[in-house]
N, C-alpha and C positions, 0 to 999 in steps of 0.2 A: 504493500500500500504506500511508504513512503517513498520508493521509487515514480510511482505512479503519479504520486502530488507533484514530486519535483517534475516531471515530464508536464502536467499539466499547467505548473506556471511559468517555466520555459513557454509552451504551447500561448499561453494568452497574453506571454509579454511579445512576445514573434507575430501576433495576429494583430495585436494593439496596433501595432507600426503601420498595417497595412493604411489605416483611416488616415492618416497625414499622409501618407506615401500619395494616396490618391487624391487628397484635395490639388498636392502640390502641381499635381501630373494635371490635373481638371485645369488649374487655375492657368496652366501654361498650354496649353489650347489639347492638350495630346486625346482624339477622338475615342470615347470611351469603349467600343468595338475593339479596336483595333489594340489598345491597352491591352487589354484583359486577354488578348489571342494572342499577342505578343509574349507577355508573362507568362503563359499555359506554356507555351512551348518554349521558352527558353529555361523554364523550370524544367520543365521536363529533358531538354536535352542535356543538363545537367545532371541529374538523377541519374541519366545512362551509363555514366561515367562509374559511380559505385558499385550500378546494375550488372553491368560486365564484369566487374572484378567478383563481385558477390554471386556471380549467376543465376540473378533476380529478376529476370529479363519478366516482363507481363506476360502472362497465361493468355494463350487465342484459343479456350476453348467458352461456349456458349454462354455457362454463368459468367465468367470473366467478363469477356464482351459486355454482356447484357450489366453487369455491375458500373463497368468503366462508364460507358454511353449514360446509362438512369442517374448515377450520381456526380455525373459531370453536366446533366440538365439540368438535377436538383439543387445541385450545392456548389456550381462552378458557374458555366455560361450564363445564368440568368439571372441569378443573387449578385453574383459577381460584377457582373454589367452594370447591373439596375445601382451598385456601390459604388461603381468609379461615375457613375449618372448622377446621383444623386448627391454625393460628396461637395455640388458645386452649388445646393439649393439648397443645402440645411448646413449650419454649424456644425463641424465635428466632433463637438463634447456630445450634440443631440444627437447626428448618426452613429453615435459608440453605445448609445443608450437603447438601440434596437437589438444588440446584443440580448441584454439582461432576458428576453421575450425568447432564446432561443430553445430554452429550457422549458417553457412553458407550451411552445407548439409540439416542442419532444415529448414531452409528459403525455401532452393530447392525444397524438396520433400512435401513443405508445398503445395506451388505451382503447383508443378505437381500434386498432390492427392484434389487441390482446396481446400486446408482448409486454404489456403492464397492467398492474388491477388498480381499481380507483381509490385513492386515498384521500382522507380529509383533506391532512394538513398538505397536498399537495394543491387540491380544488380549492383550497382557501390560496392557497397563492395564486394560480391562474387567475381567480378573481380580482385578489389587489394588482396585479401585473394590468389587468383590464382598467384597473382605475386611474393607472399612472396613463395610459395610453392618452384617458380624456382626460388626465392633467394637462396635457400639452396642445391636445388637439381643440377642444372645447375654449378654453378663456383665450380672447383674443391678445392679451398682454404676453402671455407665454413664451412667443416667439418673436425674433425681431421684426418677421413680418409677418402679418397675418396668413396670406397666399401660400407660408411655407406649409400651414398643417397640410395640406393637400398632398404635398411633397411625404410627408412623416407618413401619410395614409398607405399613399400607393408604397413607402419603403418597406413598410410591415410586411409585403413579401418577401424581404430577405431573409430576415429571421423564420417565418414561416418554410424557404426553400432550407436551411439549414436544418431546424427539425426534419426536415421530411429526408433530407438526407442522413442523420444519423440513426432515425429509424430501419431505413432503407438497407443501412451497412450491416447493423446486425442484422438482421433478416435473412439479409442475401447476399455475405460477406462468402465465399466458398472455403471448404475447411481446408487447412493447408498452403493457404495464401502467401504471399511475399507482402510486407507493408509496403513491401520498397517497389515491386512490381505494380503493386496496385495503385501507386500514387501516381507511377508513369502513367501507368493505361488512362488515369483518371483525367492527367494533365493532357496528354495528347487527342482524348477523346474533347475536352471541351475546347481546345483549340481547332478541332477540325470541327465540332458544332457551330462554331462561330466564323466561321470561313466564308460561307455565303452571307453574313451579315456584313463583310465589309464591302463588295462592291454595290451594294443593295441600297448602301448608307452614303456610300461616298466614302468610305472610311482609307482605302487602300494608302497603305504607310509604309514606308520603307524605313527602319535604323540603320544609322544614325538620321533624328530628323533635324530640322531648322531651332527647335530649341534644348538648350543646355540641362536647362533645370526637367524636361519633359524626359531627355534624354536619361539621365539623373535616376528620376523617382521609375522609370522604368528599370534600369539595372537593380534596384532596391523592391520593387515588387515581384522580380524573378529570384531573389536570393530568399526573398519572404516565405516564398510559396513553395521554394525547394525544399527548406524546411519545416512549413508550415503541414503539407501533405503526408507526407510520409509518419510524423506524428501523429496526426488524426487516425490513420488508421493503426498503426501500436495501441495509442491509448481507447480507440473503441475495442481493440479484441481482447487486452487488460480490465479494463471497468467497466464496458458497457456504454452504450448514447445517453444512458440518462446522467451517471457520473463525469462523461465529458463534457456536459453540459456546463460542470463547474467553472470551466476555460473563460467561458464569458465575463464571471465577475471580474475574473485579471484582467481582461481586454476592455469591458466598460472603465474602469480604474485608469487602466495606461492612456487610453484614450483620450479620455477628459483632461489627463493630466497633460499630453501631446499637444491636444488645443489652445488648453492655458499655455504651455510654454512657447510652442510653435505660432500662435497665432493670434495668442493676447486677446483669446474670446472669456466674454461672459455670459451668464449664463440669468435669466430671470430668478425669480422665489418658485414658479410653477415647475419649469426644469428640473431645479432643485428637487422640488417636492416628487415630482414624477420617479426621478434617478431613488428616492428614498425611499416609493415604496415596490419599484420596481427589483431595487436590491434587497427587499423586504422577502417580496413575492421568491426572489432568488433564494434567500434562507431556506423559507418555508417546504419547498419543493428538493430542496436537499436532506433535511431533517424528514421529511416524508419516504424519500428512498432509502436516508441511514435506516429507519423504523421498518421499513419492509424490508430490507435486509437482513434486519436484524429477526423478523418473525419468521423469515423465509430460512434459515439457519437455526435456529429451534424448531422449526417443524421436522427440519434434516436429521 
């Protein structure tokens, strides 16, 4: 178990970086397409490098396949996207606070797909997670501009593609896997799902581009995500999607902290209040898993 911590707050100080990584890339025109297919594959063709010496090379048989593709929809090209998108419409302390919601959609569809049973003190946090949502969204003061909550509405699919992605891995993780294999396949697979999205958009980008800082925060989202992948799947076949879940509170933390230092944002009393009971809800839904762990090991 405390190997497992230590991997997980590695994990969510590595993720934390990604939110500035991407405003900087946003704010220096780098087309959000073209970003994120860029980073997929250059993470990826990194990984190859260990892959080979390890002999981890990705499995091309069907569950593999069918893993790489579904969780490169769920938790890469479209989360992903919709992140280096939306980085340039809301404050970064706010988009690190869609985080805290990841464990919450996890808990859900944990639920509904029966790979978890209902518990209070978890449904009592789902619901205060709900209440932070309309701390922000609701009072027009919350944000610094009103127009943004709309931005926060449609981002809540990110968090929602991340649940559905760490459900997804236990589920249908195949036994015997390489972590280091399946990050390739996962990396490569959402860089070739996003491939028709750049001449579609206009996106088509060559590196090095015309800016320094764009050029920059890309090098820094492929080293992120070299590392970032390969952990996720260790630490889901270690604890579990619901225990990985923990990763967010680091990364909401680092986050906020990112903003403040990187970009001298603040933050309203409703933010505040949102991130408090948001982190709330995050307690709650952990103390719910220790509890059923802990009955699920006296039943044993």
């Amino acid at each position: 178990m405390a190997l497992t911590l230590v991997l997980l707050l590695i994990a969510g100080i590595n993720f934390s970086l990604l939110i500035p990584v991407n405003k900087i890339a946003g704010d220096a025109g780098f087309p959000n397409f073209a970003y994120v297919f860029w980073y997929a594959f250059g993470a990826g063709l990194i990984l190859l490098v260990p892959a080979l010496m390890r002999r981890e090379l990705p499995q091309l048989t069907w569950p593999h396949i069918r893993l790489y593709f579904v969780s490169a929809a769920l938790g890469f090209a479209f989360p992903f996207a919709l992140l280096a998108f939306v980085a340039t419409k809301l404050p970064s302390g706010v988009t690190v606070l869609l985080l805290t919601l990841t464990p919450v959609f996890t808990y859900a569809l944990a639920v509904i797909f029966r790979l978890d049973r209902f518990r209070l003190f978890s449904a009592a946090g789902l619901l205060t997670a709900i209440a932070g949502v309309l701390l922000i969204v609701i009072p027009g003061e919350s944000l610094p501009a009103p127009s943004m909550a709309v931005w926060f509405v449609i981002a809540l699919l990110i968090p929602f593609g991340f649940g559905a992605l760490n459900v997804f891995v236990e589920r249908f993780r195949p036994p015997e896997s390489s972590s280091l294999g399946l990050a390739i396949g996962n990396l490569f697979a959402g860089a070739l799902l996003l491939i028709p999205f750049l001449p579609a958009t206009g996106q088509l980008y060559f590196f090095p581009g015309p800016d320094l800082d764009g050029d920059l925060s890309l090098v820094a989202a492929v080293v992120i995500n070299a590392i970032m992948w390969p952990m996720f799947y260790i630490i889901v076949r270690r604890a579990g999607a619901s225990l990985f879940s923990i990763m967010n509170i680091i990364g909401v933390v680092g986050g906020i902290g990112w903003g403040i230092l990187f970009f001298d944002e603040t933050h309203s009393a409703y933010v505040w209040g949102a991130a408090g009971l948001m982190l709330a809800a995050f307690v709650m839904m952990v103390i719910g898993s220790i509890q059923s762990r802990k009955r699920t090991a006296r039943a044993d």
